[in-house]
N, C-alpha and C positions, 0 to 999 in steps of 0.2 A: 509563254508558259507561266503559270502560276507558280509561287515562287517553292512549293511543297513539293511541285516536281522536279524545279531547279536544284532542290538539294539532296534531291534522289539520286538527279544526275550525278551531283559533285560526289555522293557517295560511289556510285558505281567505280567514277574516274577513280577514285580514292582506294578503291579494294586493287582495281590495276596497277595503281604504284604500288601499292603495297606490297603484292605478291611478288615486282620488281625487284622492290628492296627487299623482300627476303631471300630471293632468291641469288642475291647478289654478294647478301653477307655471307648467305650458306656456300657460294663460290671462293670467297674469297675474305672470309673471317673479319670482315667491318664493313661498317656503312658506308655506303659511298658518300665522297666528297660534296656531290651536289645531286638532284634530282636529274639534271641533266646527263649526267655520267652514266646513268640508266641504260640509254639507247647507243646504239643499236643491241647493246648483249642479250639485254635484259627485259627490255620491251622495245615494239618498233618507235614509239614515239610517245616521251613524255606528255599528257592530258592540261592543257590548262584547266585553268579556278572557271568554271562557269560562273562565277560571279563577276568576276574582274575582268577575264582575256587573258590573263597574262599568266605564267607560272604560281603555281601551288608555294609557298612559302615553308622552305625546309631547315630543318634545324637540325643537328645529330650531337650527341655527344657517346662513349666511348661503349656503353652499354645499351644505348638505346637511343631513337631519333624521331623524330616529329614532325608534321608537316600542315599546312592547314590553308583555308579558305578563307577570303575576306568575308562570304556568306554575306546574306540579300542587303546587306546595309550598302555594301561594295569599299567599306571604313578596312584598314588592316588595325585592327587593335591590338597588334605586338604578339598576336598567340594567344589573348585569354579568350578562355570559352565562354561561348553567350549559351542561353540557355535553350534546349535541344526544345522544351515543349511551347515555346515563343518564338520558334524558326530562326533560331541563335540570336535573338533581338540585343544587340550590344555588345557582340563579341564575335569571337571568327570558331570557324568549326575544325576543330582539330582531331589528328588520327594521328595514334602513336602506334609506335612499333617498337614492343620490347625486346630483349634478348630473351627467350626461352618461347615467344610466342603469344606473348600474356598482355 
């Protein structure tokens, strides 16, 4: 796959957690503890990082949480975003999720 598709992919996986974790807050009034916590309620099965293999990289804190991709480099750089029109060249691709939706 080229790697513009790869991150189509990791977008799509990404809208499936998402919807998880919202749907998990709107359940039960916070973020869950881990990505993992998801399944079975929430979705059948947490999506790896099509970059890596391995699990999406989650973070939450009290009003809102975060989650992200090593993206084509396959590097985790801690969470900062590379830039979306260089195929995140030097950073990881992240998807947040607010409190209100935003």
């Amino acid at each position: 796959l080229h790697a513009m598709d790869v991150v189509l992919l990791c977008d799509l996986r990404a809208l499936r957690i998402e919807v998880a974790l919202r749907r998990c807050k709107a359940a039960h009034k916070a973020w869950p503890p881990s990505l993992a916590a998801l399944a079975p309620e929430f979705i059948d099965k947490v999506p790896a990082d099509p970059f890596s293999g391995a699990a999406f990289v989650y973070r939450r804190a009290r009003e809102d949480c975060s989650f992200y991709s090593v993206g084509p480099d396959g590097k985790d750089d801690g969470g900062k975003e590379g830039r979306k029109y260089q195929l995140y060249h030097g950073g990881d691709i992240v998807y947040h999720c607010k409190e209100g939706g935003k």
